[in-house]
N, CA, C and O of each residue as an XYZ file, in Angstrom:
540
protein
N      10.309     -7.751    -10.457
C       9.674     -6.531    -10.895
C      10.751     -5.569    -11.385
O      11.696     -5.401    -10.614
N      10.759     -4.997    -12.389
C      11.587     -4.184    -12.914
C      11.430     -2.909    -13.059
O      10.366     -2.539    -13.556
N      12.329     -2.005    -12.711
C      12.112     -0.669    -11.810
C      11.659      0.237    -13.294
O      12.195     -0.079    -14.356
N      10.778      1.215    -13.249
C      10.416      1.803    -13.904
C      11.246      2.747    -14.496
O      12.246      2.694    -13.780
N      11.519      3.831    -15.616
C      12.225      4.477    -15.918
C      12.308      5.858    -15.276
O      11.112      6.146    -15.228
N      12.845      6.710    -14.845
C      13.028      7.859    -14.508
C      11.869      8.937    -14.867
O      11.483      9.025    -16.032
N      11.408      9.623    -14.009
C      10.753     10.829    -14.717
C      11.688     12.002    -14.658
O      11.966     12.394    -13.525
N      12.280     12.699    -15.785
C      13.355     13.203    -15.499
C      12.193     14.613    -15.633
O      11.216     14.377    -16.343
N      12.257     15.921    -15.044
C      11.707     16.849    -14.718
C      11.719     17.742    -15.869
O      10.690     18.377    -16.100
N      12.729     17.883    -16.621
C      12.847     18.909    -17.807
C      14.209     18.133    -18.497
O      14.912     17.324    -17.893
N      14.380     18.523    -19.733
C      16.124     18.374    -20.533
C      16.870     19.764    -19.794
O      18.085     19.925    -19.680
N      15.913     20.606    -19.382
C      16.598     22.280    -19.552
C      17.329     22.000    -17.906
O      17.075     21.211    -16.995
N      18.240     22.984    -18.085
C      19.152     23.820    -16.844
C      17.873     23.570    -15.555
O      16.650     23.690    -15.625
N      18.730     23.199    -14.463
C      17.881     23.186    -13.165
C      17.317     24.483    -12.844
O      17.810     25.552    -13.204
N      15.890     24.297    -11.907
C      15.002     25.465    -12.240
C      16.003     26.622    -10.992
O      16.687     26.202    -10.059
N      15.829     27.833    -11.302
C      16.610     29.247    -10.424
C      15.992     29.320     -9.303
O      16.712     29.885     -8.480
N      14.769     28.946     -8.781
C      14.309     29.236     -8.197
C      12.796     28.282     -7.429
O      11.887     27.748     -8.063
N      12.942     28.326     -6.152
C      11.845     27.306     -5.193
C      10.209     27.394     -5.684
O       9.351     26.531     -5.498
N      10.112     28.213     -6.108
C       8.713     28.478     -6.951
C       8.286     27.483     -8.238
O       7.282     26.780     -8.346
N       9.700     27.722     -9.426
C       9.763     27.287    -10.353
C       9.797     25.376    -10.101
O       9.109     24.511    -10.642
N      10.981     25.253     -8.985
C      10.947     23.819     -8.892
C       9.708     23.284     -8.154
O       9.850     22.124     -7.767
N       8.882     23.685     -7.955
C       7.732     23.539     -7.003
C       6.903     22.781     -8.446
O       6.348     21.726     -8.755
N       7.326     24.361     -9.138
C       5.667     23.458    -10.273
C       6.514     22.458    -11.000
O       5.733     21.792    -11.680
N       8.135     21.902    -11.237
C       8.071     20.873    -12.240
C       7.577     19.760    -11.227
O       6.917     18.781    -11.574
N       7.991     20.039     -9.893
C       7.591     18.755     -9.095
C       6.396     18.534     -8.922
O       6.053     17.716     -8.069
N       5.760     19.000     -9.452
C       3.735     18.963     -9.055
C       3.819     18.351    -10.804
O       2.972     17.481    -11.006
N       4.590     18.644    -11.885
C       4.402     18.534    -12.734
C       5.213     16.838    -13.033
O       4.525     16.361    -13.936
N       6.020     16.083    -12.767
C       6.366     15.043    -12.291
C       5.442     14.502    -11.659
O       4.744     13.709    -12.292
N       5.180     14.709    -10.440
C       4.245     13.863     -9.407
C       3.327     13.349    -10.636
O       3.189     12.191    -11.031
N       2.664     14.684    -11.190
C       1.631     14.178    -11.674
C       1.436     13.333    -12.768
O       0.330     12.830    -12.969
N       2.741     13.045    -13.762
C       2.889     12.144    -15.067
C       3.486     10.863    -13.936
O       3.340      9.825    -14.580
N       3.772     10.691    -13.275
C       3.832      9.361    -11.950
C       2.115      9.031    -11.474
O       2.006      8.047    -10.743
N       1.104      9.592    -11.743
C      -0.204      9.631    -11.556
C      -0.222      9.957     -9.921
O      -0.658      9.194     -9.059
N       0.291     11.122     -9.731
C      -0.024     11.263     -8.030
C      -0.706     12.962     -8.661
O      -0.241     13.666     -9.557
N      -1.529     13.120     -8.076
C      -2.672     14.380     -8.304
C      -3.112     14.926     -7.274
O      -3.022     14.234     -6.260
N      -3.746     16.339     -7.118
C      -4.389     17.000     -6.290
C      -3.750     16.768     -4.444
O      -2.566     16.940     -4.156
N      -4.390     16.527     -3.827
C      -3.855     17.161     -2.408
C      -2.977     15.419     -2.349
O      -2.102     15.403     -1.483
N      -3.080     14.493     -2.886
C      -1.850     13.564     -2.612
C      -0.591     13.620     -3.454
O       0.394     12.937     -3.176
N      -0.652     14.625     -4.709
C       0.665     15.722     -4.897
C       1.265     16.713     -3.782
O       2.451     16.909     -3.517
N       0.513     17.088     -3.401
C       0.802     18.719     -2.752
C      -0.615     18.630     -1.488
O      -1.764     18.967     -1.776
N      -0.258     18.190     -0.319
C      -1.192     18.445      0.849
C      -1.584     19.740      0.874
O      -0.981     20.667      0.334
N      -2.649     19.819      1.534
C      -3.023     21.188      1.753
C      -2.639     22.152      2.398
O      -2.654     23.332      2.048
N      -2.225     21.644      3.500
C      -1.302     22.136      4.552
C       0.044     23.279      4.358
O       0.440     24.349      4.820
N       0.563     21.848      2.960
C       1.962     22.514      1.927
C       1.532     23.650      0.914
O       2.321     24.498      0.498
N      -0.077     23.564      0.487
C      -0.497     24.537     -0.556
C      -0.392     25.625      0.326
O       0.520     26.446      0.227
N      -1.449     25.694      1.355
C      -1.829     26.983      2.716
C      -0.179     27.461      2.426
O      -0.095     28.451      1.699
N       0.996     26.942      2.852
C       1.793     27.855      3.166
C       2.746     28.270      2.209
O       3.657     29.037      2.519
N       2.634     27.917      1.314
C       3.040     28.036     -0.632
C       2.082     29.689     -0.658
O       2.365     30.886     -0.606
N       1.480     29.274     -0.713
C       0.516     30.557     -0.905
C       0.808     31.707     -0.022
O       0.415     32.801     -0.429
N       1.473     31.656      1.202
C       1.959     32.562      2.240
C       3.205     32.813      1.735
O       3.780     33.759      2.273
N       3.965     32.082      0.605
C       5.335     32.582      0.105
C       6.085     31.364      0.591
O       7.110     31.272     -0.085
N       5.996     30.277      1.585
C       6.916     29.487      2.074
C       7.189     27.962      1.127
O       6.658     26.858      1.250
N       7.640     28.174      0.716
C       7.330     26.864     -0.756
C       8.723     25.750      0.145
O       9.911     25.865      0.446
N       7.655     24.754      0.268
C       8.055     23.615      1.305
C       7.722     22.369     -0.308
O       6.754     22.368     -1.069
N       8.756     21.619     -0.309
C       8.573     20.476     -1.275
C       7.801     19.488     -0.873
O       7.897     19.075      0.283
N       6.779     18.872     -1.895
C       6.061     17.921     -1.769
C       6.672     16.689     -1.405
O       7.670     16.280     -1.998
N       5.840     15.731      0.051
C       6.456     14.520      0.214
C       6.841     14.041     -0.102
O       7.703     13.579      0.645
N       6.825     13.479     -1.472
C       7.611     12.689     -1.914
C       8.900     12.868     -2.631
O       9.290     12.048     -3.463
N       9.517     13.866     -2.333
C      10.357     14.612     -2.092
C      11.754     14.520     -1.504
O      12.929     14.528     -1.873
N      10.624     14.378      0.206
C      11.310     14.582      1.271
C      12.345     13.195      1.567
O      12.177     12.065      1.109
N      13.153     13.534      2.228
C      13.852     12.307      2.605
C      13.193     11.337      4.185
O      12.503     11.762      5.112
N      13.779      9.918      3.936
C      13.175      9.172      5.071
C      12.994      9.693      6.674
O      12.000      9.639      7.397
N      14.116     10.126      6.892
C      13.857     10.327      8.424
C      13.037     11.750      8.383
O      12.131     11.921      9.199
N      13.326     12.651      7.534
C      12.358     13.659      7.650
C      11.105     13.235      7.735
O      10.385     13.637      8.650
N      10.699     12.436      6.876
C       8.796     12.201      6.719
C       8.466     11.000      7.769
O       7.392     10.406      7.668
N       9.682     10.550      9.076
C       9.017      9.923      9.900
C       8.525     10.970     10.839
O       7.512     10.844     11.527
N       9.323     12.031     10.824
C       9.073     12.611     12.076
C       7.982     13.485     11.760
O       7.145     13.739     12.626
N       7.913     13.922     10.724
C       6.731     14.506     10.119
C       5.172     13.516     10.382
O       4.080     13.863     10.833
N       5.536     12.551     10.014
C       4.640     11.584     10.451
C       3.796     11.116     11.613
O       2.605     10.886     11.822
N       5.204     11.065     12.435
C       4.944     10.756     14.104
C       4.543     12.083     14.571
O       3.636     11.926     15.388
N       4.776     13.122     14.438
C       3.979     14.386     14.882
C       2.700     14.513     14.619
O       1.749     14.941     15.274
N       2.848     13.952     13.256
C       1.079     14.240     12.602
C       0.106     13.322     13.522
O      -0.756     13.765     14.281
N       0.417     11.943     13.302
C      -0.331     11.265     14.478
C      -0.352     11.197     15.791
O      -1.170     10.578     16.472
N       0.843     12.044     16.278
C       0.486     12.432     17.824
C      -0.353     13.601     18.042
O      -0.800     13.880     19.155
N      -0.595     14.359     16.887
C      -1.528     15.722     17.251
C      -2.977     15.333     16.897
O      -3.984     15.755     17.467
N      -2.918     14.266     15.636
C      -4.170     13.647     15.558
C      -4.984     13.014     16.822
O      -6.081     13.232     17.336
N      -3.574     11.852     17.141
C      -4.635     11.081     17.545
C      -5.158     11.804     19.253
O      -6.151     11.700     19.973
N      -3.646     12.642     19.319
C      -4.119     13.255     20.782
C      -5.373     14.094     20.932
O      -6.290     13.949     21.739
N      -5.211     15.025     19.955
C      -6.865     15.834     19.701
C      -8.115     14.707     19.792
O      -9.087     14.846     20.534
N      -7.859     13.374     18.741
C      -9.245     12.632     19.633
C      -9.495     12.502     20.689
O     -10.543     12.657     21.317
N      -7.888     12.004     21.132
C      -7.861     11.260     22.896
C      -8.743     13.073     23.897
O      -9.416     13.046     24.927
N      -8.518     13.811     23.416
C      -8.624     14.949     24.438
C     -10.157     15.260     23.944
O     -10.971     15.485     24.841
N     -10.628     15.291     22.536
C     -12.091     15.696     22.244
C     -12.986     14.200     22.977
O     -14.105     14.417     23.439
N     -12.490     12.928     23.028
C     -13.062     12.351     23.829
C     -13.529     12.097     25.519
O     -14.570     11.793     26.102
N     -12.165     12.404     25.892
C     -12.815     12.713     27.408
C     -13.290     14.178     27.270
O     -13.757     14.403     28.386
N     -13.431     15.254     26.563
C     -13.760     16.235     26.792
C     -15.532     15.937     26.986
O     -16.268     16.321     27.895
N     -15.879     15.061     25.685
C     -17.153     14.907     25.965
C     -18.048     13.614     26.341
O     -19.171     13.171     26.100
N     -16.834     13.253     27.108
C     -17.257     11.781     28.433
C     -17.598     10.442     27.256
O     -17.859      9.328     27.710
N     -17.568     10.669     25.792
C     -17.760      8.895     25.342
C     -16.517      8.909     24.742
O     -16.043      9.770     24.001
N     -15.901      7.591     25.240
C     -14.353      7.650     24.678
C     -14.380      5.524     24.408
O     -14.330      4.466     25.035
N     -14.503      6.127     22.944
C     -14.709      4.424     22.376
C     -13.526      3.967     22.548
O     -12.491      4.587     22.794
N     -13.786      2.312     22.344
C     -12.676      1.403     23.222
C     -10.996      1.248     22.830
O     -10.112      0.950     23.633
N     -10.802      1.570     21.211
C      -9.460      2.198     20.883
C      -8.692      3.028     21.520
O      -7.492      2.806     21.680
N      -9.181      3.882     21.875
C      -8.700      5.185     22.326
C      -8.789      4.701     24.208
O      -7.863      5.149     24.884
N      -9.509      4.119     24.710
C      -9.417      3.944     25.681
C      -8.729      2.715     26.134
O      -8.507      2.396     27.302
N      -8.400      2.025     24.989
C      -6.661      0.952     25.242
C      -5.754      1.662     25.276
O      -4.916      1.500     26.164
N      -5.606      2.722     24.292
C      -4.251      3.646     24.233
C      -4.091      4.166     25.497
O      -3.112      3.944     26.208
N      -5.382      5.109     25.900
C      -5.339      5.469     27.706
C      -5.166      4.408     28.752
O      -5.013      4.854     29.889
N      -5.157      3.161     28.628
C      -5.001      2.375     30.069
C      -3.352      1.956     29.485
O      -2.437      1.606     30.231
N      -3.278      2.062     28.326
C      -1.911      1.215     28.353
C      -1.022      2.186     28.548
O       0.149      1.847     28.718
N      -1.476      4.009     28.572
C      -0.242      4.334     28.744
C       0.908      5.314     27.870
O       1.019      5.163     26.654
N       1.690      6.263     28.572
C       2.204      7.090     27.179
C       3.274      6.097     26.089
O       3.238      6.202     24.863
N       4.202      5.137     26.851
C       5.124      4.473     26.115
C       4.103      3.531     24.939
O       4.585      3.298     23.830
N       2.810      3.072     25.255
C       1.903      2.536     24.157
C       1.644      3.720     23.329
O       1.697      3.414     22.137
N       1.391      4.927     23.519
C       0.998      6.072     23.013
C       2.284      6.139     21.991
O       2.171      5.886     20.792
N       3.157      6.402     22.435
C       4.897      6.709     21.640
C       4.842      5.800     20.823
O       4.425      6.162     19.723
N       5.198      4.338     20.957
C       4.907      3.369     20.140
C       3.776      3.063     19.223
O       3.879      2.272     18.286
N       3.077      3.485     19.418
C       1.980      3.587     18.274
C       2.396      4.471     17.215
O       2.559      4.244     16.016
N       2.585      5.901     18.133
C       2.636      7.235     17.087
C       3.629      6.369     15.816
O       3.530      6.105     14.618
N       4.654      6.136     16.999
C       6.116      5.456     15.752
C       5.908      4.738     14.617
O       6.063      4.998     13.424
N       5.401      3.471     15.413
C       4.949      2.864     13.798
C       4.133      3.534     12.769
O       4.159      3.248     11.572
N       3.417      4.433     13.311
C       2.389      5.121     12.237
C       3.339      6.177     11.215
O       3.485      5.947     10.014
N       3.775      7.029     11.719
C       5.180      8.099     11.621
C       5.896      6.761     10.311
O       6.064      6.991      9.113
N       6.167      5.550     10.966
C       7.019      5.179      9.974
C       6.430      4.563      8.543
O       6.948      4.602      7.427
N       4.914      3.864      9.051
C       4.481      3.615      7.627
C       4.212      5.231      6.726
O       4.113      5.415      5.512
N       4.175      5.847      7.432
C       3.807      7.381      6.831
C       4.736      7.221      5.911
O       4.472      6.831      4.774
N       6.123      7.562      6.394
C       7.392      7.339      5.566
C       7.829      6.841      4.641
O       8.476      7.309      3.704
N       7.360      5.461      4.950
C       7.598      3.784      3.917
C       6.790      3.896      2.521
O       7.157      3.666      1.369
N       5.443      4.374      3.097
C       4.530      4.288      1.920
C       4.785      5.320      0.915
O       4.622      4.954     -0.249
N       5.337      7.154      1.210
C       6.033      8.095      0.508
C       7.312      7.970     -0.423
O       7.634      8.392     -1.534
N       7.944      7.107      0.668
C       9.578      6.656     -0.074
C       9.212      5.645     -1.456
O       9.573      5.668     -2.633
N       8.170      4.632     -0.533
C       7.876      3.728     -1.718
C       7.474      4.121     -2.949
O       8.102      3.779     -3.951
N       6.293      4.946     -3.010
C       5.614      5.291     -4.195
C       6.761      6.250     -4.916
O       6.961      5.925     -6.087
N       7.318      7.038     -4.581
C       8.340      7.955     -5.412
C       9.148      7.316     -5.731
O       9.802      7.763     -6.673
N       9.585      5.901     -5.148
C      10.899      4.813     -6.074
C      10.468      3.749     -6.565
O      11.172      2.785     -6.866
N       8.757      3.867     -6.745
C       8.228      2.945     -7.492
C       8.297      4.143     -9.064
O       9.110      4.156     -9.988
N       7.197      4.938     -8.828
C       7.497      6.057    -10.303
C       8.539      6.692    -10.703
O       8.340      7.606    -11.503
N       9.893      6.414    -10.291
C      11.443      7.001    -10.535
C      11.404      7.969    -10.335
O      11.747      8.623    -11.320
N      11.065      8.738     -9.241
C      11.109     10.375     -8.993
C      12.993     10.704     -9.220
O      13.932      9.993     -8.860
N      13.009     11.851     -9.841
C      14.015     12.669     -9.535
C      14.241     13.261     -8.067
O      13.376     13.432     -7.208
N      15.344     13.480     -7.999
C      16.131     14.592     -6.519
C      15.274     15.594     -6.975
O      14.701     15.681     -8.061
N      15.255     16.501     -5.799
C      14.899     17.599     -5.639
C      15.554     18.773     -6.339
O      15.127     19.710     -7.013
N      17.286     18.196     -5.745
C      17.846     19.480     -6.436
C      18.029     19.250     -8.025
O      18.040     20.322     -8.630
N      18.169     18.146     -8.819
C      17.869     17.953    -10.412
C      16.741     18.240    -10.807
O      16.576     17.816    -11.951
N      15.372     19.061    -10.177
C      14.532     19.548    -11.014
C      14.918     21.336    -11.171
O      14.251     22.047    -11.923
């Protein structure tokens, strides 16, 4: 398979400012065909909009978006684990994770955390994303 060509972000001078590089990278993502909240989560829009302009995943580097990852599915899946015993039916997934335990719990989150990662890294070095700081 032969690696695709670069999406290079602009010919012009790197952008001055986290705002500006925000939109070539929404503007990249999107000639790579990545669009709407699997450009830019919502999460990342909410706090863009508060002034905090956080770069889109695919972006980010590997170990950042595991841990990003493994957090996300420990708050996920824990909010089920806790909305389920909260209201006494706790289907049989969630109730392997509870008999097996927090180190099954950790180990789960992990692998999840890491395909999170794998699948981000992948798709941005499948469409030749640029660095962050060259847009």
């Amino acid at each position: 398979m032969t690696r695709p060509r670069p999406l290079h972000a602009t010919t012009s001078a790197p952008a001055t400012n986290r705002r500006e590089r925000l939109a070539r990278a929404l503007r990249v993502l999107e000639r790579g065909g990545i669009t709407g909240s699997h450009a830019y989560a919502p999460a990342l829009r909410g706090l863009a909009s508060l002034g905090l302009i956080v770069k889109p995943f695919h972006f980010w580097s590997f170990p950042a978006l595991a841990i990003v990852g493994i957090l996300l599915m420990s708050a996920l899946f824990g909010l089920a684990i806790w909305a389920s015993l909260a209201i006494g039916i706790v289907p049989r997934p969630i109730a392997t994770v509870i008999e097996a335990g927090p180190i099954v719990f950790v180990a789960v989150m992990t692998i999840g955390g890491l395909f999170f990662a794998i699948a981000h890294r992948r798709k941005a070095r499948q469409i030749g994303l640029p660095k962050w700081s060259d847009l």
